[in-house]
C-alpha positions, 0 to 999 in steps of 0.5 A: 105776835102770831096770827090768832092773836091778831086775830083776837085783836081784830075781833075785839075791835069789831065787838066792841063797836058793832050793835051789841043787841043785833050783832054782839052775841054773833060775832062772839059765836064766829070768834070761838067757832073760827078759833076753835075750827079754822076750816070753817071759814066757808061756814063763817064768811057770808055773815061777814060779808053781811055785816060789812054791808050793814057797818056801812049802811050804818054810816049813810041815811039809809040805815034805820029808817024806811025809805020813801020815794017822792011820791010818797010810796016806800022804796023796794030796795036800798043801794047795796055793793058800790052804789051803796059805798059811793053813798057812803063816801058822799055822806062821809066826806066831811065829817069822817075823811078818815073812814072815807080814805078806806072805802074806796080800798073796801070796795073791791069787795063789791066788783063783779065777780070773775071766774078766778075770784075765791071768796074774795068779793061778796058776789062770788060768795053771796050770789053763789058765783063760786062754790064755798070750797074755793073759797081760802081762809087768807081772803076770810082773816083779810075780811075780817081785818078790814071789818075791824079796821072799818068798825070804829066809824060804825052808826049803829 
């Protein structure tokens, strides 16, 4: 089997569970571009990295809804990166061992950056730690198989 059918595979997986209003016509977009051009990786992985955040929260209390502190004011902020993983474990671990068996594997995405890093976590892409052009197309398939692997227990 080769690696663009695979690919198709895993593409298929995340479409078919991700939020068909929010992120469907996405996704397919990504697929014919990456497909079409494969150096645009580079292009295409933050929106990945964006959407693996958002499959997670999807999973946890806090998606959807606001947020509000005990004294009754909103929250400025949501866990993002490992606390929201941890949140994610927490919350999961009864109703869905499966989907918890994986994150502890996902959240090498979320680490601290170092400078050898090459688009392989989130922070060297979203923070801007590392310039897109070293970033490598292996560590954005490896991305993408892990969404696919992860999008049966989505909550959207």
């Amino acid at each position: 089997m080769n690696n663009s059918i695979k690919l198709n595979e895993a593409f298929d997986e995340i479409y078919n569970y991700t939020h068909m209003w929010n992120w469907g016509p996405d996704w397919e977009v990504l697929r014919k571009v990456y497909l079409t051009f494969p150096n645009s990786y580079s292009v295409l992985t933050p929106f990945a990295y964006s959407y693996l955040e958002e499959l997670i929260r999807s999973t946890t209390s806090e998606y959807g809804r606001e947020l509000i502190n005990t004294d009754g004011t909103l929250k400025k902020f949501r866990r993002v990166g490992t606390k929201l993983i941890d949140l994610a474990i927490e919350e999961n671990k009864d109703s869905k061992p499966k989907y918890v068996a994986i994150l502890p594997e996902i959240k090498s995405y979320f680490i601290q950056s170092e400078p050898t890093n090459i688009g392989d976590n989130r922070h060297s892409v979203a923070h801007g730690y590392m310039h897109p052009r070293f970033w490598d197309q292996e560590s954005f398939e490896k991305l993408i198989f892990d969404i696919a692997k992860l999008s049966k227990y989505a909550g959207f």
